[in-house]
N, C-alpha and C positions, 0 to 999 in steps of 0.2 A: 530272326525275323525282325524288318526294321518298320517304328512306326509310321503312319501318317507326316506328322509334326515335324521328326527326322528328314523327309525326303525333303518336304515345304524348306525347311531352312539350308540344306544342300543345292536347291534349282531353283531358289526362290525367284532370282533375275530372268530364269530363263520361263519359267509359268507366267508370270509379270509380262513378257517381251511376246507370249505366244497368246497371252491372251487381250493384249493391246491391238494385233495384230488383226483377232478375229473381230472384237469387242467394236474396233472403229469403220466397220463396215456398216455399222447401224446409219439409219438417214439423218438421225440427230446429232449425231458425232461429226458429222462433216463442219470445218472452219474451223472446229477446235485445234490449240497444239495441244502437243503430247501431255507435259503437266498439268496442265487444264484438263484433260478429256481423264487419265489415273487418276486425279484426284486423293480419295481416301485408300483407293483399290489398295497398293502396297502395305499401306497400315494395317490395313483389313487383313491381309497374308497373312502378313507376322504374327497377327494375333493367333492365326490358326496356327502355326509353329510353335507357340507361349505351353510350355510343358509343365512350367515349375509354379503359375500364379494359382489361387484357389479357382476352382470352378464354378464358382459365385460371378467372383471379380469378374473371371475372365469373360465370360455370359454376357455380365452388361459392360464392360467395354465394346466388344464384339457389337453389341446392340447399337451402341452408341457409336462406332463405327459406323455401322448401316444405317442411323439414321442421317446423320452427315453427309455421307453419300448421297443419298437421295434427295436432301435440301439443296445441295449441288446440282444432281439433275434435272430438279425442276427450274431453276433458276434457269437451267441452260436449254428446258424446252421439251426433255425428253418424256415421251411417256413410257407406262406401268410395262406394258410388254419388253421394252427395251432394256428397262433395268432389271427385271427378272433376268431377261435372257443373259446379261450381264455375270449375273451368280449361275447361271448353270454352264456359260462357256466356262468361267474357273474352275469351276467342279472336273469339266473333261478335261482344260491343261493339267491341273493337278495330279488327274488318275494316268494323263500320257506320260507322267513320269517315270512310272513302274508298268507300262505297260508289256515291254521287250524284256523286262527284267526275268530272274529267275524268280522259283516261288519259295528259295530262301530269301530273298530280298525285298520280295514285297510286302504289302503292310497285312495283318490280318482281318479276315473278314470284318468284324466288330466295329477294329479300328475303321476298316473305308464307311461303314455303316453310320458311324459317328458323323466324320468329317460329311457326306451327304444329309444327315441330318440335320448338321449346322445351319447345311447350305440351304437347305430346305426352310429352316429357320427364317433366315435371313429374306430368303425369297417371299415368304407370308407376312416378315416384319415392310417390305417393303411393299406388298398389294395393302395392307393395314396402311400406312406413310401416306401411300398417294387418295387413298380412297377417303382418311380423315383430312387430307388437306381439300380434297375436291368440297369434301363437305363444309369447311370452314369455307373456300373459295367462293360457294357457295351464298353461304350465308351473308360475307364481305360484300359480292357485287349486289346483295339485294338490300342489304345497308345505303352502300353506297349510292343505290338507284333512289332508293324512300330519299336520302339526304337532298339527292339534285333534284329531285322533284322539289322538296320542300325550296329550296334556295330557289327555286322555277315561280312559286307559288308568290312567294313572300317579294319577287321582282313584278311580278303583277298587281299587285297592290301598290305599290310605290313607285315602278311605274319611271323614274329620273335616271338619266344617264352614271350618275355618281354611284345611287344605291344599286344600280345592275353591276357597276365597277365592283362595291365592296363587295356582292354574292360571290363574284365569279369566283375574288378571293378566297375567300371561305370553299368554295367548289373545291379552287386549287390546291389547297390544302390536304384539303381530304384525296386526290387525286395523287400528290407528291406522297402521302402516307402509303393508298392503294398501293405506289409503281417503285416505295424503296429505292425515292429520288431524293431529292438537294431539292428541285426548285421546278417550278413550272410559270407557263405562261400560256393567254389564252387572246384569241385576234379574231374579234366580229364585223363582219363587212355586209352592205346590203348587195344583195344579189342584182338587182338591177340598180346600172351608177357605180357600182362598188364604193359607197361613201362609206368610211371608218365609221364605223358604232361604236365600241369599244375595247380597251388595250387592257388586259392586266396581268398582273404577277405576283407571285407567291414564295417562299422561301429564299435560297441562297440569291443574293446580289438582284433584289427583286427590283430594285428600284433603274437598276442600267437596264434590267431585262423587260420590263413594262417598256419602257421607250423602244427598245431593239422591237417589241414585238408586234408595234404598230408599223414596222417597215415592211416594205411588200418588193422590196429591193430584187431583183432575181442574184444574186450576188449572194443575201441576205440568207441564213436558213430557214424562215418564215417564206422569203418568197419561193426557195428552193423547195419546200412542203407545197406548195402552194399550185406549183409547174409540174411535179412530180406525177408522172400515169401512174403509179402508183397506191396502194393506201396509207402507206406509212412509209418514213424517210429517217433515217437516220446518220448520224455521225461521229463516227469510232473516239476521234480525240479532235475538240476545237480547237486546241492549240495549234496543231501539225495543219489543218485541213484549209481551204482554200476557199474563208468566207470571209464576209467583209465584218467585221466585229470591229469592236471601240476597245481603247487599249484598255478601261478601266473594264469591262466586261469578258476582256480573254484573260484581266489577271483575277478574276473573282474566284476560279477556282473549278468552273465549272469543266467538263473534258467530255463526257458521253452525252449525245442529246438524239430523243428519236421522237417525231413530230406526227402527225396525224392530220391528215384531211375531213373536218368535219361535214357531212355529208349531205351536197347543197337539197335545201325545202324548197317554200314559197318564198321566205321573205328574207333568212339569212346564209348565209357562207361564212364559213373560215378556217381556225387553222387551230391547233393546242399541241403544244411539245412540254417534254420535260429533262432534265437535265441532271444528270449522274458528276458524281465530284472523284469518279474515278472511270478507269480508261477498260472498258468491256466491250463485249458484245451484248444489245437487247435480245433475251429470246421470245419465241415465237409464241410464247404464254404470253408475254409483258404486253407485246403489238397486237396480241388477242383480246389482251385489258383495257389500253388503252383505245383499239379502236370502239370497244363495246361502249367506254364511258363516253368517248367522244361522239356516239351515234346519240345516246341517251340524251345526252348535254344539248347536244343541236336541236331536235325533237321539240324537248322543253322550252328552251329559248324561242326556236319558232316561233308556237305556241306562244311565247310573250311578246314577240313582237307583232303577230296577226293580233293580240290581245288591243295594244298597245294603239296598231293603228285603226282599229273599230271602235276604242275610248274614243281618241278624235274625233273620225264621224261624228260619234253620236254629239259630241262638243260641239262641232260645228254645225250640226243640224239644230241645238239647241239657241245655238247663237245665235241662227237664221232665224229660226220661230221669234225668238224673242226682237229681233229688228223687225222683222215685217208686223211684227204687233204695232210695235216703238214707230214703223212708217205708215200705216194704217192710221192710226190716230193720228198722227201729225198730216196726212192727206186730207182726212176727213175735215180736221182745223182749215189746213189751209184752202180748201173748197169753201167751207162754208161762209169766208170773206166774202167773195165777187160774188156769188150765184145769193148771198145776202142783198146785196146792195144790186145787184138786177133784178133782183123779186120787188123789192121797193121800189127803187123808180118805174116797173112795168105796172105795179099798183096804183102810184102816182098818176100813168098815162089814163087809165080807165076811170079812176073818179073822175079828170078833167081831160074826157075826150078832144073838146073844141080848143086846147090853150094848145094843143100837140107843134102848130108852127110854133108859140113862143119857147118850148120847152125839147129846143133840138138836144143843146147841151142832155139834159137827162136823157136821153134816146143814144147819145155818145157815150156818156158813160156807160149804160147798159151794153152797150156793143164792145165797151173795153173789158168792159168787165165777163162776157161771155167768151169773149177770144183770151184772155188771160188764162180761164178755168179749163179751154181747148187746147190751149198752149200745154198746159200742166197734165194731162192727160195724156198727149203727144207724148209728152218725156218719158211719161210712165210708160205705154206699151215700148216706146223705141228702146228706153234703158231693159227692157222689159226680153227685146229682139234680142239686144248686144250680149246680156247675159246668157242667153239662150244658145249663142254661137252663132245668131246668124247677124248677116251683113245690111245694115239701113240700106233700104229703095234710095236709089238716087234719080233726079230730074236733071240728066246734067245739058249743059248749056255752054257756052265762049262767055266768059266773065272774066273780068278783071279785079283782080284780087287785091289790090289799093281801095278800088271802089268802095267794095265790101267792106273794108276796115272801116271807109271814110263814113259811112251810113251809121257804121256800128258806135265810131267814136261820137258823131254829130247826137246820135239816139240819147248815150249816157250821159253826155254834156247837161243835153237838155233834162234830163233827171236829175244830176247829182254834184251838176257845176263844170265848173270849167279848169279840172284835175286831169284831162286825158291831153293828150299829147302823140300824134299821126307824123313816123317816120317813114314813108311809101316810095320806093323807089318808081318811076315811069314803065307804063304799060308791062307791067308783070300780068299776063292774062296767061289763061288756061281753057281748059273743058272742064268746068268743075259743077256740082248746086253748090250756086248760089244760096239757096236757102239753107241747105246743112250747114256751109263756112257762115254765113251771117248768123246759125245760133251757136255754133259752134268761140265765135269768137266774142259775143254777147258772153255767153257763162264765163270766159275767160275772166273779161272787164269786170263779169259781176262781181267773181270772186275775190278779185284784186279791190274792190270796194270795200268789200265785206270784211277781209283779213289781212290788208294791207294796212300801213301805217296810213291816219286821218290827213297830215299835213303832205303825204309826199306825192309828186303827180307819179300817174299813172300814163307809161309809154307801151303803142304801138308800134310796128316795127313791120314793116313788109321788104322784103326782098328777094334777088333770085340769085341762083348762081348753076350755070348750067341749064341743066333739064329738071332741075328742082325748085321750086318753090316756098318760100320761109315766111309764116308770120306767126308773130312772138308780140307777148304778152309781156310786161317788166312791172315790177312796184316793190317798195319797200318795206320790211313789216317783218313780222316774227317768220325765222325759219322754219320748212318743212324737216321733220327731221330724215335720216335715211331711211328709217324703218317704215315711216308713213309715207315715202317717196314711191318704194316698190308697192304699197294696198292703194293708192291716191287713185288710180284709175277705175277701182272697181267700184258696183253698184250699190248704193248706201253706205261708202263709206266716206269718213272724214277723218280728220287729222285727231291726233289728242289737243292738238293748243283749243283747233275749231269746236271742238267739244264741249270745251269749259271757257267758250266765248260766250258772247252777247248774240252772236250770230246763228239764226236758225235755219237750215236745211234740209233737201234729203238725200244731199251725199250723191248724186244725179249727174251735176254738171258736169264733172269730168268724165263721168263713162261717156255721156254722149260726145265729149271731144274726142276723147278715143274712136267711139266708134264712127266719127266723122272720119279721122286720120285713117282709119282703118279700112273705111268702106271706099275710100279714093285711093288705098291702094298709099298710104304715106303714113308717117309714124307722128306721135308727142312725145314730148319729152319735158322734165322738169331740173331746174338746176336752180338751188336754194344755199344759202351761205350768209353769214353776218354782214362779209365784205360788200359783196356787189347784189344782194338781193336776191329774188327769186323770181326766175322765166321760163313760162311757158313757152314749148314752141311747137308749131304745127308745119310738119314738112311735107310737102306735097309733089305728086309728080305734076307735070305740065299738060298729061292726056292723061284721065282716068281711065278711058274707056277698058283701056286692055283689063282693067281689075275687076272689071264688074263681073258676077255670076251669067253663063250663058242660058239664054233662055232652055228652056225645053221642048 
């Protein structure tokens, strides 16, 4: 009677080949080759053939076989039922060995009794394997989840493009440890606009791959993650494959990369891959991991950037409060000049009712002085409209747009000297008010008073070209810088120079030239430089009417 062990080492090749055979029918085995998919199996035979080691040894070899295996099968996706079934198809190749045999030749009961025991072994060492890794797996993604939360938290406090940079690092880190990778990289974009928020990376050749991963190239494999109906993208070897890479980033080292769609919120989108420094296949455990953490990751981030942009708000609500304080009292000041000085003279007329012919003058200044305080109140609700979104009332008329200048320059003259200077090309007229373009070009001149250089004149400029209309403001003086070019238009603001000038305002004049240009249906513009100075310009069409709001 021949043993177990005996037949095992006579048909080893052929139990091997019959149970590859049934073994890769499993749905996990598919895409594997042959060496890949046996694995430890063969070693694992042998041992069962091993006659002559102690049965100590042989026990935990045997062990340590099976658990090998199974580190293998996980990697490669498979689950617990599959690798069972594994060891009990071997057990049937094994026993079709001696099945035709006669019953001198086959093994004794004892012996088969053994060899299923083993196998039986083997199979509980194996539900043991996957059920302690599930439990450690576990515990890892809920590590890993407290971690990105924490890195979530601690970007909300700080709140700056850099320090979101270093977190992510740190993220990626622990993400390259989680996926038993070389290197990762992570790519945040705002969902509407798609503007880069931020690029980072982590391990092998981090520094080429940070840059690589702000590309959104379709070429690229960030843009190829990106385009994919898929959830996840991967790529076998970047060496061989047909992406656009940098030569210093295809010799880093890196060969497997499998990438992840993070899963667009309210405020962010993008993308997070990682990179193998050998040539595999991802299993469907890893794109299970990776899409888990990349769901987690986006989540939080959201979350910091809705954080992020309700900080603002609240900034810029705070800002508001504190300027309409800061315009409030400076209103209040500048009221109480004119509406002083017409209190006084109207007192003056009552003590000496009968002097009232000698005393026209006083009766004028009071009249200037109550149209000043009307003037200033004017501005306020109009600046008041503009803000608001809607369009200044216009009065409009057939005016000539020289004219206007010429009233406006004659006006300042008489105020402030004879600094202005009227370049008017002949009968440039329109359908314009009159009254908007004359205050409209009044703030201009003031301004250029105000925060122009003392010595240099100040030029008007009227012209046409076409169906359009030009008048431009010139003087020379300290630059606008570009930052205070694009806030110049809005209400209450001013420049930083104007700020920590001598010069007081409320930041007014240019909304309403705005919303002069605006409400006829034409633009402003400014253009500031050391060389040639700084000009306003107001461009106008030739007929407003078509721009006006229709009645209702």
């Amino acid at each position: 009677m021949t043993s177990v062990a005996g037949i095992i080492r006579r048909h080893q090749e052929e139990i091997i080949r019959r149970w590859f055979e049934q073994a890769a029918q499993a749905a996990s085995a598919r895409g594997l080759d042959a060496p890949e998919f046996k694995n430890i199996m063969p070693v694992y035979v042998a041992s069962l053939a091993d006659e002559e080691g102690a049965p100590g040894a042989l026990a935990h070899a045997r062990r340590a076989h099976v658990e090998t295996h199974v580190a293998a099968r996980l990697r490669q996706g498979f689950n617990v039922a599959e690798v069972i079934e594994e060891f009990a198809i071997l057990g049937r190749c094994i026993a079709s060995m001696w099945a035709n045999a006669s019953p001198e030749a086959r093994p004794s009961a004892l012996d088969v009794e053994r060899l299923f025991t083993e196998l039986h072994a083997a199979s509980t060492a194996v539900s043991e394997l996957f059920s302690r890794h599930l439990l450690e797996d576990e515990q890892t993604e809920k590590r890993y989840l407290r971690l990105l939360q924490k890195v979530a938290s601690e970007a909300l406090v700080e709140g700056d493009a850099a320090s979101l940079r270093d977190h992510l690092k740190d993220v990626l880190e622990l993400i390259i440890e989680a996926m038993g990778a070389q290197s990762g990289a992570v790519l945040l974009y705002e969902a509407e606009g798609e503007r880069l928020v931020t690029a980072a990376a982590a391990g092998l050749a981090s520094e080429q791959l940070e840059h690589y991963a702000a590309s959104m190239n379709p070429g690229s494999f960030p843009g190829r993650v990106a385009a994919a109906g898929e959830e996840t993208s991967s790529v076998l070897d970047a060496e061989t494959a047909s992406l656009e890479v940098s030569p210093p980033l295809r010799q880093s080292g890196l060969r497997s990369l499998l990438g992840v769609r993070l899963p667009p919120h309210r405020a962010l989108v993008g993308i997070m891959y990682v990179g193998l420094a050998e040539v595999r296949e991802f299993t469907a455990r890893e794109k299970g991991r990776l899409l888990s953490l990349g769901q987690q990751l986006s989540v939080h981030l959201d979350n910091a950037k809705l954080y992020e942009n309700l900080r603002e708000k609240i900034e810029a609500l705070q800002a508001e409060r504190a300027l309409r304080e800061h315009f409030v009292s400076v209103l209040a000041h500048d009221l109480r000049g004119p509406l002083s000085a017409a209190k006084s003279g109207a007192q003056l007329l009552m003590r000496h009712p009968e002097r009232l012919d000698q005393r026209r003058d006083l009766a004028m200044r009071i009249d200037r002085n109550i149209e000043r305080t009307d003037r200033m109140v004017r501005d306020l609700l109009d600046a008041n409209r503009i803000q608001g979104g809607q369009r200044l009332p216009l009065r409009l008329d057939m005016c000539d747009l020289g004219g206007v200048a010429q009233e406006v320059v004659e006006e300042l003259i008489a105020l402030h000297g004879d600094r202005f200077v009227l370049h008017a090309e002949e009968r440039v007229r329109g359908i314009w008010s009159a009254e908007e373009l004359r205050r409209a070009l009044w703030n201009l001149g003031s301004n250029a008073i105000k925060y122009g250089a003392a010595a240099e004149p100040i030029t008007f400029t009227v012209t046409r070209a076409g169906d359009r209309a030009r008048a431009s403001v010139h003087n020379r003086g300290p630059v606008i810088a570009p930052a205070d070019q694009e806030q110049i238009f809005k209400p209450f603001t001013r420049t930083h120079s104007a700020q920590g000038g001598p010069s007081k305002g409320w930041g007014l004049g240019l909304t309403l030239v705005w919303g002069c240009a605006q409400a006829h249906g034409g633009t402003v513009s400014v253009q500031s430089d050391a060389a040639t100075g700084t000009t306003f310009s107001l461009e106008l069409p030739l007929d407003a009417r078509p721009y006006q709001p229709r009645e209702p």
